[in-house]
Z-matrix of the N, CA and C atoms (Angstrom, degrees):
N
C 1 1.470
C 2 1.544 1 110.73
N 3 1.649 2 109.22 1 -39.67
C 4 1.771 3 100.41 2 -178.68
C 5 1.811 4 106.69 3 -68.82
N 6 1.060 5 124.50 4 -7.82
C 7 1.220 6 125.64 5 -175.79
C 8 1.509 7 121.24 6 -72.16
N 9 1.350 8 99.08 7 -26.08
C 10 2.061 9 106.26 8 -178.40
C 11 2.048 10 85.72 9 -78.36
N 12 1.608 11 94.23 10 131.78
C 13 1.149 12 108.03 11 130.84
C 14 1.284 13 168.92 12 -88.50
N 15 1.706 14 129.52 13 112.28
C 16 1.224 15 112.06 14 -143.21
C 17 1.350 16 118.54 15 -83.01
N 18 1.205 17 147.21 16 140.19
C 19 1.245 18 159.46 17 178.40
C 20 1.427 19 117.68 18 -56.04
N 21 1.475 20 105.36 19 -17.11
C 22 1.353 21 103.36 20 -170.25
C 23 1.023 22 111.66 21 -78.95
N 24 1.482 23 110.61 22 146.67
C 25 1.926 24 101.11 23 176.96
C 26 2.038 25 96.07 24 -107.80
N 27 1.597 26 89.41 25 139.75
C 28 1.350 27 91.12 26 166.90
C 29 1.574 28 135.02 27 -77.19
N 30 1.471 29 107.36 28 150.10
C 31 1.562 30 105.10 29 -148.36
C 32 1.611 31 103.85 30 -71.71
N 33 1.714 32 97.28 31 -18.31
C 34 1.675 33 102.35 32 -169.85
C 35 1.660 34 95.84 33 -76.03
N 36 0.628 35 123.41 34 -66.08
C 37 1.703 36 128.79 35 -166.22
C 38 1.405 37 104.77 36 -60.48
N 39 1.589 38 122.40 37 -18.97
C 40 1.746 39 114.10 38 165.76
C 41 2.228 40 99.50 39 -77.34
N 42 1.269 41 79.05 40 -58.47
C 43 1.576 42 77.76 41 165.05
C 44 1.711 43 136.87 42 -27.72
N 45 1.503 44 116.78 43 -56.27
C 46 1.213 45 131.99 44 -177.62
C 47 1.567 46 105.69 45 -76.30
N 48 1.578 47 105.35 46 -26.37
C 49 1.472 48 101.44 47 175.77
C 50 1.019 49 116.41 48 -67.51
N 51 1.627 50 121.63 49 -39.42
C 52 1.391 51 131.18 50 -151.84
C 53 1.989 52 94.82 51 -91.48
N 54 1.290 53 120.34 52 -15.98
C 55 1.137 54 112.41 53 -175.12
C 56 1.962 55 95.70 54 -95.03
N 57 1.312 56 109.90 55 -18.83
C 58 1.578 57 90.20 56 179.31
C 59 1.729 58 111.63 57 -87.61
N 60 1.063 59 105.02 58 -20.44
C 61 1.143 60 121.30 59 143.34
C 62 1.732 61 137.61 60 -12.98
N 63 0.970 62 87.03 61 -81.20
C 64 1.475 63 123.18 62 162.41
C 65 1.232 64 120.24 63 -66.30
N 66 1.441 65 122.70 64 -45.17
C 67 1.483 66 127.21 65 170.89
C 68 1.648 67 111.36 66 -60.03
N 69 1.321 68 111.63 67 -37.71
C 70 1.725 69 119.06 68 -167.22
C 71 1.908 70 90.57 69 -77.39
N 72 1.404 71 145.47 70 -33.53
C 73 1.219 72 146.30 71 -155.91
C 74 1.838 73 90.00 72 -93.16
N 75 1.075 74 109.03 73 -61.83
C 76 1.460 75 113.95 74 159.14
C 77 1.757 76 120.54 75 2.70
N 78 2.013 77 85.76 76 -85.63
C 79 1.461 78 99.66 77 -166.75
C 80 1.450 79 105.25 78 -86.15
N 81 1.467 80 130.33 79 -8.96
C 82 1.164 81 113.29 80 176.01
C 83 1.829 82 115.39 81 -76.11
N 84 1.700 83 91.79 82 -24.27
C 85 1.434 84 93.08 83 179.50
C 86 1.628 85 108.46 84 -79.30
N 87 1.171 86 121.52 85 -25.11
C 88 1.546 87 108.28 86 -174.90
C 89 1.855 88 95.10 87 -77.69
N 90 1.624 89 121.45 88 -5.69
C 91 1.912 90 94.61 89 -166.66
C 92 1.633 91 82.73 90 -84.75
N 93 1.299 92 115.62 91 -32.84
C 94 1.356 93 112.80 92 -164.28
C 95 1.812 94 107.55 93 -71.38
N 96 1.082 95 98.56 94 1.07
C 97 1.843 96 103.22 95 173.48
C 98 1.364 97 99.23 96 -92.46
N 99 1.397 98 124.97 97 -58.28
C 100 1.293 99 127.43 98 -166.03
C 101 1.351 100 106.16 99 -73.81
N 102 1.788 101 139.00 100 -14.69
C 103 1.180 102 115.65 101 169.91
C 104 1.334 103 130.42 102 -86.61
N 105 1.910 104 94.36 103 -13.12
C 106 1.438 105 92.08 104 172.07
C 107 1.361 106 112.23 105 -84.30
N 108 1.284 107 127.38 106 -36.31
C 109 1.530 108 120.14 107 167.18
C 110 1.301 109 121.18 108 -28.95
N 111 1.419 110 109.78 109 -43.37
C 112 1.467 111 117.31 110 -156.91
C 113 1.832 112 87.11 111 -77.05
N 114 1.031 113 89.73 112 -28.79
C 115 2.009 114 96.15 113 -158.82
C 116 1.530 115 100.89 114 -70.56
N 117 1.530 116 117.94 115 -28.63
C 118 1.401 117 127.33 116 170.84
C 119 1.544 118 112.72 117 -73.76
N 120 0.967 119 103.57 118 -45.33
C 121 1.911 120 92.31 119 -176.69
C 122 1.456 121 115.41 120 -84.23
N 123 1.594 122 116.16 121 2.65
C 124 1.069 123 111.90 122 146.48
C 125 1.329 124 128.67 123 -88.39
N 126 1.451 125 113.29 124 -24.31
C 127 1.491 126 91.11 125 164.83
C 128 1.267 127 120.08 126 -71.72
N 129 1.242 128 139.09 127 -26.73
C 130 1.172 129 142.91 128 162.23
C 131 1.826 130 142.59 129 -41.31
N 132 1.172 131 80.59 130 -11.77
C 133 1.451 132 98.73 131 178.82
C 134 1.454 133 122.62 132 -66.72
């Protein structure tokens, strides 16, 4: 019986995916905030 594998995927580990996920879209969007900022107050100078 331990030998069948179950198909099911667990909800935690779809979960943790979908939040690291999310974390990597996150921080790429905040560097891409802070480089254009940075890119603005240099033109500003």
């Amino acid at each position: 019986m331990e030998q069948i594998s179950r198909p099911i995927i667990k909800p935690v580990s779809l979960f943790t995916k979908l939040l690291i996920g999310l974390g990597k879209i996150l921080f790429a969007i905040i560097i891409i905030l802070a480089l254009i900022g940075a890119y603005y107050l240099w033109i500003k100078k």
